[in-house]
C-alpha positions in Angstrom: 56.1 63.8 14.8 58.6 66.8 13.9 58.3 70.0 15.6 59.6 73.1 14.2 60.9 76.6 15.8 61.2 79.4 12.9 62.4 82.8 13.3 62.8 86.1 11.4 65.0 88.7 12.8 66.7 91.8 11.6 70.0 92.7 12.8 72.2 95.6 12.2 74.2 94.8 9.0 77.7 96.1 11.3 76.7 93.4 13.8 76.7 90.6 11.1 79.5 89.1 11.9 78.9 89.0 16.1 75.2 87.1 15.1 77.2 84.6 13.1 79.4 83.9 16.1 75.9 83.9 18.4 74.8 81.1 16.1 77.8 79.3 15.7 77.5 78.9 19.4 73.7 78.2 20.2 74.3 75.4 16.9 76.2 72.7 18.9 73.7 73.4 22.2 70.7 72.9 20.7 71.9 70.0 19.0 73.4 68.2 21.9 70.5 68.7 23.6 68.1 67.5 21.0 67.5 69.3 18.0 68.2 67.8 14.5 68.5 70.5 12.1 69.4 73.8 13.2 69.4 76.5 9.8 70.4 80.2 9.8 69.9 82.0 6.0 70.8 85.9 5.6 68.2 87.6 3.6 69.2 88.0 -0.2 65.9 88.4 -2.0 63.8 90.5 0.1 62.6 93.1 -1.2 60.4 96.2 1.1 56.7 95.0 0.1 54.0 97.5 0.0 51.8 95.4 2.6 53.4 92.4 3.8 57.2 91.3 3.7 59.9 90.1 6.0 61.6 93.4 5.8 58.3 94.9 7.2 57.2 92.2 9.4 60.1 93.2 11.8 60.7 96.5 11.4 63.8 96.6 9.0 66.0 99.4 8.6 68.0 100.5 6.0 71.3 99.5 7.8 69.5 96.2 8.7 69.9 92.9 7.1 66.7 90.4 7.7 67.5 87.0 8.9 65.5 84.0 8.5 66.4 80.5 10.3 64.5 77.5 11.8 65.1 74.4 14.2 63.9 71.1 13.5 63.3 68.6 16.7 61.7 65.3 16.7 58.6 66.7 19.0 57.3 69.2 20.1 58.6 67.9 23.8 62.1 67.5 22.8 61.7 71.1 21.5 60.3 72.1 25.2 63.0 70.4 27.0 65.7 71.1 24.7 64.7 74.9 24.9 64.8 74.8 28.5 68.2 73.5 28.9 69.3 75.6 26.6 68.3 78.8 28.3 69.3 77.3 31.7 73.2 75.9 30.2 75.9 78.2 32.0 77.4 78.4 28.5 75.2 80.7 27.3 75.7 83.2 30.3 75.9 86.5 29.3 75.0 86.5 25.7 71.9 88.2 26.3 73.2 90.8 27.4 75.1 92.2 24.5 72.4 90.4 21.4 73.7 91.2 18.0 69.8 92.4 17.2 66.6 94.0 18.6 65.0 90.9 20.4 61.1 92.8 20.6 61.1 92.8 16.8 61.9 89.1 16.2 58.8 87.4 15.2 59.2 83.7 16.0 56.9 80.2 16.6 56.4 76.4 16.7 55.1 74.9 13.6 54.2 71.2 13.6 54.7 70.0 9.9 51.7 68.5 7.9 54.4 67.8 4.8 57.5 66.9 4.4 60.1 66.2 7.6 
């Protein structure tokens, strides 16, 4: 059965551009090493609720754009391995040392699907 990672992020609106690149490097990794689907969306409708809202759930500033992505593997053990090598690749030295965003405030889990997938 599917397994899927989902994330919401904020990241500084004048780092944009270096998350993009992040992403567009992680992308090919996760894939090759087993993901299937691998979705980054930049917030566009979300507004500042008064109780509950992605803007709020991490913190959002006004310079901040929220980001909202997801990662679809075909179980939750591919997602366990696939994460590990991942994290342990040499090509991804480095890049968490310079992240594009505040990594306490991302909010993220797995989610095994009960429709769709």
């Amino acid at each position: 059965m599917a397994y899927v990672d989902g994330f919401v992020i904020a990241v500084p609106k004048n780092k944009l551009d270096a998350y993009k690149e992040m992403s567009r490097k992680c992308e090919p990794l996760w894939r090759e090493f087993g993901a299937t689907d691998y979705v980054e969306c930049i917030g566009d409708d979300v507004p500042y609720g008064e109780l509950t809202s992605f803007p709020r759930a991490v913190q959002a500033k006004e310079d901040e754009i929220v980001i909202f992505s997801w990662i679809v593997y075909p179980s939750k053990e591919v997602r366990d391995a696939c994460n590990k090598k991942a994290i342990e690749d040499p090509r991804l030295d480095g890049m968490n040392k310079d992240m594009p965003f505040d990594g306490k405030r991302m909010i993220y889990g797995g989610f095994a699907p009960f429709l769709g997938l």
